[in-house]
C-alpha positions in Angstrom: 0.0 0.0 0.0 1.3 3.4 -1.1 1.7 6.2 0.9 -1.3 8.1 -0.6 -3.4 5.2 -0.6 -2.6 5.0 3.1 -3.7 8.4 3.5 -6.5 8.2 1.8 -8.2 5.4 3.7 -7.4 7.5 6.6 -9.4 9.8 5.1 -12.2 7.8 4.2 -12.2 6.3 7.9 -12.5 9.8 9.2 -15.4 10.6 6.6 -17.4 7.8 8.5 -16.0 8.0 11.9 -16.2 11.7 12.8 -19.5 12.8 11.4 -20.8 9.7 13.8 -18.7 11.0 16.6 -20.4 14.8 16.4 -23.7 12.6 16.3 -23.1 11.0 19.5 -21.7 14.3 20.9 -25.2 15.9 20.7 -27.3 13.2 21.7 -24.9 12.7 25.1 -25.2 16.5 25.8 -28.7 16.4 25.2 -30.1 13.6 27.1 -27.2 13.7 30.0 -26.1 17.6 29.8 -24.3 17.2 33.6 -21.9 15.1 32.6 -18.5 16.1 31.5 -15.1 14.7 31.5 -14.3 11.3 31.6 -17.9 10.5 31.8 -19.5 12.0 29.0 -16.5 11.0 26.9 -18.0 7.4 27.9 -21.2 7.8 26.8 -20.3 9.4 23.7 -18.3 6.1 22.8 -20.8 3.8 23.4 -23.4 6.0 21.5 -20.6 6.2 18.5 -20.4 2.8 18.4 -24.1 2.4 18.3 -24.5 4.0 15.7 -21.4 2.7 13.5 -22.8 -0.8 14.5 -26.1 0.2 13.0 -24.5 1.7 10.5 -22.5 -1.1 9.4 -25.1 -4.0 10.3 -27.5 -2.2 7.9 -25.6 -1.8 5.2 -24.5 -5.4 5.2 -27.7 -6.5 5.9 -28.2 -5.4 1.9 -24.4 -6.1 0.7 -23.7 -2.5 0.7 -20.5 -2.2 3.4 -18.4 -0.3 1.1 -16.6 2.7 1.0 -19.2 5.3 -0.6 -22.3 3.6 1.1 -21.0 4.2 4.1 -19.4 7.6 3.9 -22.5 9.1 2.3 -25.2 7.0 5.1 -22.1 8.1 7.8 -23.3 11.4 7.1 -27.2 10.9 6.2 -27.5 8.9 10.1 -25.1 11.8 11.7 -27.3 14.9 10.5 -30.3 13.0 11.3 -29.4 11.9 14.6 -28.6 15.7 15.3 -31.7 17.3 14.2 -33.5 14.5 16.1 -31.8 15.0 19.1 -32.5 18.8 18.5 -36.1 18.7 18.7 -36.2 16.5 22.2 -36.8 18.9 24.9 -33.4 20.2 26.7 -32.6 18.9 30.0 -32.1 21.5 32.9 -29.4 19.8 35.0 -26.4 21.1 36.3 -23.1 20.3 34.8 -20.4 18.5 37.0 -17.1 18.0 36.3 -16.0 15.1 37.7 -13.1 15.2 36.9 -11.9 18.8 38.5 -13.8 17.6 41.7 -11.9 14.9 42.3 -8.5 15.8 40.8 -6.0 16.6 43.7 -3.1 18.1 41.8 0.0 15.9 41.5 -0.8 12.8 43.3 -4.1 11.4 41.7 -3.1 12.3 38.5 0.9 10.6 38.3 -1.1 7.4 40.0 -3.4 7.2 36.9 -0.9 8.2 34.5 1.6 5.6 36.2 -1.9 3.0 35.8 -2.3 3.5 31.9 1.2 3.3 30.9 1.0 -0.3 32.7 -1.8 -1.7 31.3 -0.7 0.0 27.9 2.4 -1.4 27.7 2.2 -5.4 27.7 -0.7 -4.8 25.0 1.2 -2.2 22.5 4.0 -5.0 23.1 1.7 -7.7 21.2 0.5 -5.0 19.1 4.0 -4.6 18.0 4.4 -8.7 17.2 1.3 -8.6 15.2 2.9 -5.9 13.1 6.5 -7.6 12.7 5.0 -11.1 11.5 1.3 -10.6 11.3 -2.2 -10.4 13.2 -1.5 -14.5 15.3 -3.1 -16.6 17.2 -5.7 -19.7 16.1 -8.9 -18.3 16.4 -7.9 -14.9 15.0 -6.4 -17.0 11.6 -9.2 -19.5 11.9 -12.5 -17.4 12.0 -12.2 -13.9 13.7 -10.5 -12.7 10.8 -11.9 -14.3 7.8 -15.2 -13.8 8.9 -13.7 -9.6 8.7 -11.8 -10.3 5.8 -15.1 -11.9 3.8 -17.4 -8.8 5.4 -14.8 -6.9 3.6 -14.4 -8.6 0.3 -18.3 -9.4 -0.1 -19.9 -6.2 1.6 -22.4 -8.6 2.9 -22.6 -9.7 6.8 -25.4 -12.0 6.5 -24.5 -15.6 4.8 -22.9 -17.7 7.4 -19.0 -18.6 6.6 -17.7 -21.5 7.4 -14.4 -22.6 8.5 -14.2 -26.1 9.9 -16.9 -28.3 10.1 -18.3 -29.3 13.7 -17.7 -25.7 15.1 -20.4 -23.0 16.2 -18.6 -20.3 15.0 -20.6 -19.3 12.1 -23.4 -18.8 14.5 -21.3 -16.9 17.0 -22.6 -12.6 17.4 -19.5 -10.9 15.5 -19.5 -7.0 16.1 -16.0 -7.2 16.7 -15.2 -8.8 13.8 -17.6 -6.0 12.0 -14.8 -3.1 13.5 -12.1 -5.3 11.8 -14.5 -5.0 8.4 -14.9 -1.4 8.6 -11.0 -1.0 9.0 -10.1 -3.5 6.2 -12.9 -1.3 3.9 -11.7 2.2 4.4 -8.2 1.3 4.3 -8.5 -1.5 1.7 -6.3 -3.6 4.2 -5.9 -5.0 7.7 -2.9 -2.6 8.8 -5.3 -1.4 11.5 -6.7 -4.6 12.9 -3.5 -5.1 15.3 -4.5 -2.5 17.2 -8.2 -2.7 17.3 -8.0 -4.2 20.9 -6.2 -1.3 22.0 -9.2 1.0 21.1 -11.3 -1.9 23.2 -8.7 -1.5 26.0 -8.6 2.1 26.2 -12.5 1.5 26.6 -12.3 -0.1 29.5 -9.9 1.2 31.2 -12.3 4.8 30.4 -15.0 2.4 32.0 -12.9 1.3 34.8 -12.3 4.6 36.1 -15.6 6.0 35.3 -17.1 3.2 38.1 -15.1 4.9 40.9 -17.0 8.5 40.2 -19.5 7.0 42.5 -17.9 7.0 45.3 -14.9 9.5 44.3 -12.6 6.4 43.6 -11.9 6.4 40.5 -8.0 5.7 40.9 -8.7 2.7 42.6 -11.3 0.9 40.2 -8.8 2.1 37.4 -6.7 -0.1 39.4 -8.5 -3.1 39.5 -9.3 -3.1 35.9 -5.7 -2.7 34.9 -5.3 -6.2 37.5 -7.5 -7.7 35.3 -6.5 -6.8 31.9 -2.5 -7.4 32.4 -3.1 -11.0 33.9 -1.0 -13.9 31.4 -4.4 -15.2 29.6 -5.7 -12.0 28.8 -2.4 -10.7 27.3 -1.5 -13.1 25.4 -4.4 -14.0 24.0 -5.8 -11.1 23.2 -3.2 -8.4 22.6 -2.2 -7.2 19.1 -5.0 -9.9 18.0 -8.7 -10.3 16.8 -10.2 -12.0 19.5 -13.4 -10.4 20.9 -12.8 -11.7 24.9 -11.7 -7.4 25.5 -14.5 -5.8 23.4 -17.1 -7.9 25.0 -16.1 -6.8 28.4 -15.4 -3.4 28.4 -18.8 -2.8 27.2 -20.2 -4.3 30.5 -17.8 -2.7 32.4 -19.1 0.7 30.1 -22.7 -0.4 30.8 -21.9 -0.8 34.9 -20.6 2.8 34.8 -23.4 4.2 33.0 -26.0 2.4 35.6 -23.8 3.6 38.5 -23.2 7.3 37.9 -26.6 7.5 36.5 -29.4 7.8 39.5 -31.6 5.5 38.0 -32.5 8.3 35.4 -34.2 7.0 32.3 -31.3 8.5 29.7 -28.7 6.7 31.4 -30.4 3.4 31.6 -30.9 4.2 28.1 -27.2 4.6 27.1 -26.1 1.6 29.1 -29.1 -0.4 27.8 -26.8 0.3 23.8 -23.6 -0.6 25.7 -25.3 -3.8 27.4 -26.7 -4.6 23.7 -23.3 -4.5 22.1 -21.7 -6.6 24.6 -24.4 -9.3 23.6 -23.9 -8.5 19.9 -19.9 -9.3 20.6 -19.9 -12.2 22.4 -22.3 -14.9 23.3 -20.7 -15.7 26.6 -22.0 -12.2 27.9 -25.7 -13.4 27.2 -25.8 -14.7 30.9 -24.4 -11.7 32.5 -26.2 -9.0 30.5 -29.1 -10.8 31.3 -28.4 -10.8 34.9 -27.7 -7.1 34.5 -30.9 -6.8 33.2 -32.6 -8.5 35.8 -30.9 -5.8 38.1 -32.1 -3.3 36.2 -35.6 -3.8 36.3 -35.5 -4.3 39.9 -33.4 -1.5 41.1 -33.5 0.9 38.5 -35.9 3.4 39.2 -39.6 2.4 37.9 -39.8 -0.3 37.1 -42.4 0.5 34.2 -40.4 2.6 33.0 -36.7 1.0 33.0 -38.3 -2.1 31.9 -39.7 0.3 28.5 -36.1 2.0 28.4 -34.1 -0.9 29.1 -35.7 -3.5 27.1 -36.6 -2.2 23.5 -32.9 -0.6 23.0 -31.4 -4.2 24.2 -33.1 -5.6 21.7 -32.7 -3.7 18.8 -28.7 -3.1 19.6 -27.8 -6.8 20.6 -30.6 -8.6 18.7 -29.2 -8.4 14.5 -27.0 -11.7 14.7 -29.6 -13.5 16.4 -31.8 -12.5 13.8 -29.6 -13.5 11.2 -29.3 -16.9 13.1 -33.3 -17.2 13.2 -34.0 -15.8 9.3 -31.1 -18.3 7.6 -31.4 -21.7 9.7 -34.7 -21.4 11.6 -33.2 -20.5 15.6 -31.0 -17.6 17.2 -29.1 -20.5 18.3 -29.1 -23.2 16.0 -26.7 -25.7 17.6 -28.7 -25.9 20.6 -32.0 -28.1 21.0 -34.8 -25.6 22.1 -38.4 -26.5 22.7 -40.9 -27.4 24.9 -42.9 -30.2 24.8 -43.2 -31.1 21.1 -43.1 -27.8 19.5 -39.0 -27.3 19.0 -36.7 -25.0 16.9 -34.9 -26.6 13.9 -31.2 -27.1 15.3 -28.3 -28.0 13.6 -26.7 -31.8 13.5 -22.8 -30.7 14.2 -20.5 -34.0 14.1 -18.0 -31.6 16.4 -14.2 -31.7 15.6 -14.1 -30.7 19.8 -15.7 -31.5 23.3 -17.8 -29.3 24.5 -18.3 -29.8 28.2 -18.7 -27.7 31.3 -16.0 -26.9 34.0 -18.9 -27.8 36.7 -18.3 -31.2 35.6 -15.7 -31.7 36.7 -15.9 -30.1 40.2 -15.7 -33.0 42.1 -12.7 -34.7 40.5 -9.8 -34.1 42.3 -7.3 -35.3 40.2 -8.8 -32.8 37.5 -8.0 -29.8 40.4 -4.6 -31.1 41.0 -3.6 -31.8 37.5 -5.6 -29.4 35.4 -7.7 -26.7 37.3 -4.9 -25.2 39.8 -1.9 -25.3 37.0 -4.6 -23.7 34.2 -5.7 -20.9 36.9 -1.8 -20.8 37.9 -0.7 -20.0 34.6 -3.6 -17.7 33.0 -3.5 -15.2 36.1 -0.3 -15.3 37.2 1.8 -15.7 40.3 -0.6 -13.7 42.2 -3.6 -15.8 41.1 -4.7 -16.5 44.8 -4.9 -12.2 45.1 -6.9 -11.7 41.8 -9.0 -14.4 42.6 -10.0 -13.6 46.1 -10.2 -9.6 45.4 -12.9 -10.5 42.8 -14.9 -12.7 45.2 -14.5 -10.5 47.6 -15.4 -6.7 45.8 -19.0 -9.1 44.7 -19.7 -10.1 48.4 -18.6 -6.8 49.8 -21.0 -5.3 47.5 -23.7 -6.9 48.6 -23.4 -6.7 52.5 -22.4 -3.2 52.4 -24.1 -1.7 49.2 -27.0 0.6 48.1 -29.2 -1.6 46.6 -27.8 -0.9 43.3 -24.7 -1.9 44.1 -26.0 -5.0 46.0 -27.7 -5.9 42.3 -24.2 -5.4 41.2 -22.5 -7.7 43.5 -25.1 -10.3 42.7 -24.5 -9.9 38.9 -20.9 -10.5 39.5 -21.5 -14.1 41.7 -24.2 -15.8 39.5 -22.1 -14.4 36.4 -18.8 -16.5 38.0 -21.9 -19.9 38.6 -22.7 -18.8 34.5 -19.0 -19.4 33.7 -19.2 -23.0 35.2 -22.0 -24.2 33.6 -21.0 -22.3 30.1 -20.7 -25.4 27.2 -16.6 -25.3 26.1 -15.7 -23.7 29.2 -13.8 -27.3 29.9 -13.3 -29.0 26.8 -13.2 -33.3 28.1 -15.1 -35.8 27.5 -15.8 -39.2 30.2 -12.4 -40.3 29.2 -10.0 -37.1 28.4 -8.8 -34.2 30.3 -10.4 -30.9 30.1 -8.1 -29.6 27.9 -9.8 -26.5 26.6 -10.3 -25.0 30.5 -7.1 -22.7 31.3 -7.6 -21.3 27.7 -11.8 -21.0 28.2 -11.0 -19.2 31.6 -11.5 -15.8 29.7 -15.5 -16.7 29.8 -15.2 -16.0 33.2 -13.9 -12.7 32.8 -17.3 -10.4 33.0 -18.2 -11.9 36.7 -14.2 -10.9 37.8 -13.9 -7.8 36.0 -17.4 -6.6 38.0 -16.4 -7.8 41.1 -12.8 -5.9 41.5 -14.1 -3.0 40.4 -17.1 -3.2 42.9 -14.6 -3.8 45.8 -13.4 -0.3 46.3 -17.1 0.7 46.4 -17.0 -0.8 49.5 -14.2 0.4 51.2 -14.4 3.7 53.0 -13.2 6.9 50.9 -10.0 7.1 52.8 -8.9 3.6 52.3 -9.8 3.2 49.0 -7.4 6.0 48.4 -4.5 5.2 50.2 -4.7 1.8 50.1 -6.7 0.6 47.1 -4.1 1.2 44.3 -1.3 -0.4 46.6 -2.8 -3.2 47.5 -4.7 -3.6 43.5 -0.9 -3.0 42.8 0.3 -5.9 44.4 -1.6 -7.9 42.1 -1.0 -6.0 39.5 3.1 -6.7 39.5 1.9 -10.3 40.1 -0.8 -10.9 36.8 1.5 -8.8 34.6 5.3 -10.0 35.9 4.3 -12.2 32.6 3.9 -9.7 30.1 7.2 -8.0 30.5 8.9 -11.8 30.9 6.5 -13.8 28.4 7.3 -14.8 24.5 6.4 -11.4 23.7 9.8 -11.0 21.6 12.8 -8.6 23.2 12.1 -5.7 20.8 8.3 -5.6 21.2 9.0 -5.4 24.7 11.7 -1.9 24.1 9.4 -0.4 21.8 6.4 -0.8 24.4 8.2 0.2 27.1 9.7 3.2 25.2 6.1 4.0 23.8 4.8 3.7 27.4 7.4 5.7 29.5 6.7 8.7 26.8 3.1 8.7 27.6 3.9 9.0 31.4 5.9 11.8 30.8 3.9 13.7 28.3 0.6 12.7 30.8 2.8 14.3 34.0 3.8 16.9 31.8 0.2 17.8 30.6 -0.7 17.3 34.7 1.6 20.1 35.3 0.9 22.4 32.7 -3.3 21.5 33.0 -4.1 24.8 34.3 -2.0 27.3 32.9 -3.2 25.5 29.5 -6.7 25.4 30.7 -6.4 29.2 31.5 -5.3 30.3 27.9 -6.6 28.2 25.2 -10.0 28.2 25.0 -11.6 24.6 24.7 -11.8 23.8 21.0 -8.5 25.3 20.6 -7.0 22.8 23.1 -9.4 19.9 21.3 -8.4 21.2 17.5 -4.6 21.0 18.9 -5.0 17.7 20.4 -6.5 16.5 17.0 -3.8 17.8 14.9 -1.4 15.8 17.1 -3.4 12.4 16.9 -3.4 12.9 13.0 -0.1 13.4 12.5 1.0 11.1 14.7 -1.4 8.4 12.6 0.5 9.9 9.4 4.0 9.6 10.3 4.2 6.7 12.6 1.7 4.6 10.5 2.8 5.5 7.0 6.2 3.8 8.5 4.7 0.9 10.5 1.9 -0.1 7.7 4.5 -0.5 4.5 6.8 -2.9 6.4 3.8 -4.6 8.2 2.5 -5.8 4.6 5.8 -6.8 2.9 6.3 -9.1 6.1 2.8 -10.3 7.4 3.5 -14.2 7.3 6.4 -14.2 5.9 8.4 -17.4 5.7 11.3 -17.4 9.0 9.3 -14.4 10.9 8.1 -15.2 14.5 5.4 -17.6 13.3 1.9 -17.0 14.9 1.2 -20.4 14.1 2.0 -22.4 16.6 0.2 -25.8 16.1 1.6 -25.7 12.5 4.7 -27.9 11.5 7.0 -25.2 10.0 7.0 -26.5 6.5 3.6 -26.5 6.3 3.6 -22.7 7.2 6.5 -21.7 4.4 4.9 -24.1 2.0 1.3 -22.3 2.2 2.6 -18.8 2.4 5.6 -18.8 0.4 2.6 -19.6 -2.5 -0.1 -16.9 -1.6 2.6 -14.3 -1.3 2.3 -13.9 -5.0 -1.3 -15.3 -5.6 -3.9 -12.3 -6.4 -7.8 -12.5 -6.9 -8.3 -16.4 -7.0 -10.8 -18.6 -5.8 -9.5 -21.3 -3.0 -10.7 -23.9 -1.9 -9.4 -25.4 1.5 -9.9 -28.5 3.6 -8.5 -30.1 7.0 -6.8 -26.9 7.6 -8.1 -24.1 10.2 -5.4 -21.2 9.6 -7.4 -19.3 6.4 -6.8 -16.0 7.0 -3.4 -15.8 5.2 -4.8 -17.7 2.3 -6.5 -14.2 1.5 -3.1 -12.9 0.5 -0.9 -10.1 0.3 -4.1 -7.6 -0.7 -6.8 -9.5 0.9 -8.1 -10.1 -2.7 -8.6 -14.0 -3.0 -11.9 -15.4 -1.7 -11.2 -18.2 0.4 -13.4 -20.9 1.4 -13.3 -24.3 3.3 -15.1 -26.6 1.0 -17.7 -28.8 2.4 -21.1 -30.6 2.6 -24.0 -28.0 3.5 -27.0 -29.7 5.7 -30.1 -28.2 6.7 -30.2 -25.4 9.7 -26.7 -24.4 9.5 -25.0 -28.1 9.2 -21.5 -28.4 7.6 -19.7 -31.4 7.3 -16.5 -32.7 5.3 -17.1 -34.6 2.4 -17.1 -38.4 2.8 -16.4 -39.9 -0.5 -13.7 -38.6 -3.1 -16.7 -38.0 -5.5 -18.6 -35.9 -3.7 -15.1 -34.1 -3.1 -14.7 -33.7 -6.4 -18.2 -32.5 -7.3 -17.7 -29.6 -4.4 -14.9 -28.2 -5.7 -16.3 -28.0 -9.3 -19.4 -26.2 -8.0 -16.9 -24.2 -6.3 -15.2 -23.2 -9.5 -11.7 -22.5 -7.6 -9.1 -21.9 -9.1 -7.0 -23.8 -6.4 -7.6 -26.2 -3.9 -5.4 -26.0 -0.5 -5.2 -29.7 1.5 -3.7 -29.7 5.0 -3.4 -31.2 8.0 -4.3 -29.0 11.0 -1.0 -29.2 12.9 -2.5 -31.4 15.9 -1.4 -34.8 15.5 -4.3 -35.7 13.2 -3.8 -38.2 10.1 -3.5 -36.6 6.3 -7.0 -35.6 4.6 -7.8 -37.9 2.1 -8.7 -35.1 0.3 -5.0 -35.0 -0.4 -5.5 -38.0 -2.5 -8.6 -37.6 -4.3 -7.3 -34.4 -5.6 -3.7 -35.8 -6.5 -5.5 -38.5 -8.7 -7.4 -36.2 -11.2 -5.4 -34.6 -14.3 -7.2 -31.3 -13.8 -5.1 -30.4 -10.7 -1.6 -29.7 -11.1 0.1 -29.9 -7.4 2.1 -26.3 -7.6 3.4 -26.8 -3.9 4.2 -30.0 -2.0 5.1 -30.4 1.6 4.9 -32.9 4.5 1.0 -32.7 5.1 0.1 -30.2 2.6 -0.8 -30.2 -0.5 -1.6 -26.5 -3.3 -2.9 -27.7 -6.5 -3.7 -25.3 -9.4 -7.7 -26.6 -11.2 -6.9 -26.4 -14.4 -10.3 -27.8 -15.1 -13.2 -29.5 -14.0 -12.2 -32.9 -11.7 -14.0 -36.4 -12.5 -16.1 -37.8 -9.8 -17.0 -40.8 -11.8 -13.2 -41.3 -12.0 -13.0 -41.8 -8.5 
């Protein structure tokens, strides 16, 4: 990608993105005029990303998500949304900011400062990786990304893609893999997608601190989000990749804030009822939580008539368009489960599942599972203060509810059942009667909505003066202990420097600005110090990005880089990609093989697809027979067929075979376990 073109897509990102923004600005000043600060900045993100979500969902809804469809409906939805929100009647309130109430000059303000640059810095490390050898990880190659990457290439959002038969991932809510779509279509590339999840993280950690305004706090539940986010499991499984685990919890963390600073008024339960809906409309594992929430909502939050007529209609409408999509192409919202009563049932997919999908609660009572799979998994995902992070969490949720308002009692009970959810999710474990749970330290991220609630509940519940002094030191403690692994891990020496580097500059430019806040405050006026602030964003973006983005996609998957594939044999890896480095606007056809995502090439231009049997309701199965092989891939019409094995012990396709033995396919690459072959023609089932 040029220069230019770089810019360019810059510009058409801004063309969408900041017409939305001024959108969201008036309807947050309009419906919740005393906020300011911190929290009206987070409620003008999660109305943004309403609206880009409706935006985008809309548009794909009729194959439109392109770049002048949604520049020009950018613009129609922004100056609609502001006329709108000019004819509701004004709010008298009085404006508070929060943030000059509670700021004590110096300390507060080097705490928070020091609190960012830590959570930042393990994540900007993997954001670095991703950029040296590519976005990595297996479920960012296997689905998160080619489900973007064929939003992008299609402009479509509602066929289901497939990517292995016997998963559920075709079915899963992807709104975070939509934010990957809308990067990859403004910029005509994925240079941005490595540092989605640090847009997601600086989310939370908004959300985070927001919580604390409640009881003038806000250092302290900073704190004990920034425990959570730097733990081993989240870092390295999340940072500088596509996974959603981040997006889908900051947004209840956004939704808690909300809820919490907002008296049980009507516009607030309004704004966190959007956030709540696009943490359902992320991730499926936040459907128990976010209905939990609201449960606590109706209950607690104000009239119940009214919250229920608030809350309810804007859950839907924001969480509901996957589900939909689930229910208008295979019959259910979730069509591998069996649900009906009595006789009447909806259709469900038959899934012949290529993984067990079993509960942690289980296992509860084995204790050789504890001692050999549960007490190393928890060891090793939180770190070597795992007992701290643990126990703070349990405690902030029962602390909540002894010493509460009844909000926060809600709260605390959201958090508990939320951690019982966890145990009875399906995957969170992974055995079978006979095997290990081998999927349960990896699946302990579907805990992560009850822990992340109940830290930052627990300095609710200390008194003001404790939760100053002590909070952040004791939330520090585990702090050094989750992330001692993200300065130590596989991260890679020089993504470490640059992080660190990256992060000790923002401390010193956020003391500096600390320091110089009032003079600054005193003589620029407010959208001088905004306009100033946005020059310096944009040509940061420009020089930093124009640099980072021409290297990043010369040497995305390159043969001898770090390889993010780390269930592939190596030869496999340099086989595959040494071919698609030079392969352009084909048609391929894969099988056995669950890293697709570099398939799409250098330019994200060849359509990729894993060929297989369609059944009815969402079923999708390998083929059995090397004629019905055959006959898929000339219905297919690819142009090549790629035949691997997975990298996990398991025997070659015979796919491999049934393609070798037809004239029509010339094998153009050959390696242990792999297989490229070029159709020249149509195969011959009948010479099977």
């Amino acid at each position: 990608m040029t220069t230019g073109a770089y810019l360019f897509g810059l510009v058409v990102l801004a063309a969408i993105v900041v017409p939305l923004g001024v959108a969201a600005r008036a309807v947050a000043r309009r419906f919740v005029p005393e906020w300011s600060g911190p929290l009206a900045w987070l409620a003008q993100a999660v109305v943004l990303l309403g609206l880009l979500m409706a935006l985008a969902q809309g548009l794909g809804a009729l194959g439109l998500l392109d770049r002048a469809p949604l520049v020009l409906a950018a613009w129609v939805v922004a100056g609609g949304t502001v006329a709108a929100a000019g004819h509701v009647p004004a709010i008298a309130r009085t404006p508070v900011d929060w943030g000059a109430r509670l700021r004590r000059p110096g300390r507060d303000d080097l705490v928070t400062v020091l609190l960012l640059a830590l959570a930042i810095t393990p994540w900007l490390a993997g954001a670095v990786v991703s950029y040296r050898n590519g976005v990595g990880g297996y479920d960012s190659l296997n689905y998160h990304l080619p489900f973007a990457g064929r939003f992008a290439q299609t402009g479509s959002v509602t066929p289901l893609v497939f990517v292995l038969p016997g998963l559920d991932q075709p079915f899963y809510p992807v709104n975070a893999e939509l934010v990957h779509a809308l990067g990859m279509v403004a910029l005509g590339h994925d240079v941005l997608s490595p540092v989605v999840n640090l847009g997601w993280l600086v989310l939370a950690l908004l959300s985070g601190w927001c919580v604390g305004l409640r009881r003038q706090v806000p250092v302290a539940t900073l704190a004990a989000t920034v425990v959570l986010v730097t733990t081993p499991l989240f870092v390295s499984t999340n940072a500088g990749r596509a996974v959603n685990d981040l997006a889908g919890m900051a947004l209840l963390l956004a939704a808690v804030a909300l809820l919490l600073n907002g008296e049980r008024r009507r516009s607030a339960i309004a704004i966190a009822a959007v956030a709540s809906g696009l943490a359902i409309a992320t991730k499926a594992s936040l459907l128990a939580p976010v209905a939990l929430l609201t449960m606590a909502v109706l209950l607690v939050g104000g009239r119940r008539r009214a919250a229920a007529l608030t809350w309810l209609p804007l859950l839907v409408v924001t969480g509901g368009f996957w589900y939909a999509r689930n229910v208008l192409v295979t019959g259910s919202p979730f069509p591998t489960l069996p649900i009906g009563v009595g006789p009447v049932s909806l259709p469900s997919a038959s899934l012949d599942r290529s993984y067990p999908a079993t509960p942690v609660v289980r296992y509860l009572a084995d204790m050789d599972v504890w001692r050999t799979v549960f007490l190393p998994g928890v060891r090793s995902s939180f770190g070597v203060a795992w007992v701290l992070v643990l126990g703070l969490a349990v405690a902030g949720a029962v602390l909540a509810l002894r010493r509460g308002d009844r909000l926060e009692r809600a709260l605390g009970a959201v958090a508990l059942l939320s951690l019982v959810a966890y145990t009875v999710t399906p995957i969170s474990a992974g055995g079978t009667a006979t095997t290990l749970p081998i999927l349960f330290a990896r699946n302990l991220r579907f805990a992560y909505p009850g822990l992340a609630l109940g830290l930052v509940l627990l300095p609710l519940s200390w008194s003001g003066a404790l939760a100053r002094r002590w909070g952040p030191v004791l939330l520090g403690v585990a702090l050094v202990g989750g992330g001692y692994y993200t300065l130590t891990g596989p991260r890679g020496a020089t993504a470490a420097a640059v992080a660190i580097v990256v992060a000790v500059a923002a401390l010193g430019l956020g003391v500096a600005w600390a320091a110089t806040s009032t003079v600054v405050r005193a003589r620029w006026s407010r959208p001088a110090r905004l306009t100033a602030a946005a020059a310096l964003v944009a040509v940061g973006l420009v020089a930093l990005g124009s640099v980072v983005q021409t290297r990043y996609l010369s040497a995305r998957y390159a043969p001898g880089s770090d390889r993010p594939f780390a269930s592939a044999p190596p030869e496999e890896v340099e086989t595959l990609f040494r071919w698609v480095a030079g392969t352009t606007q084909a048609r391929v056809g894969v099988a056995g093989f669950g890293f697709e995502y570099p398939l799409l090439g250098e330019d994200l231009s060849n359509r990729v697809e894993y060929v297989g049997r369609r059944g009815p309701h969402g079923a999708f199965d390998d083929a059995t027979t090397c004629r019905e092989w055959r006959t898929l891939v000339n219905d297919g019409r690819y142009d090549y067929v790629v035949v691997s094995i997975d990298g996990k012990g398991d025997p070659l396709p015979p796919q491999l075979d049934w393609t070798r033995g037809d004239p029509s396919a010339t094998e153009v690459r050959d390696a242990p376990g792999a297989g490229v072959f070029r159709i020249d023609g149509a195969l011959d089932p009948d010479a099977c």
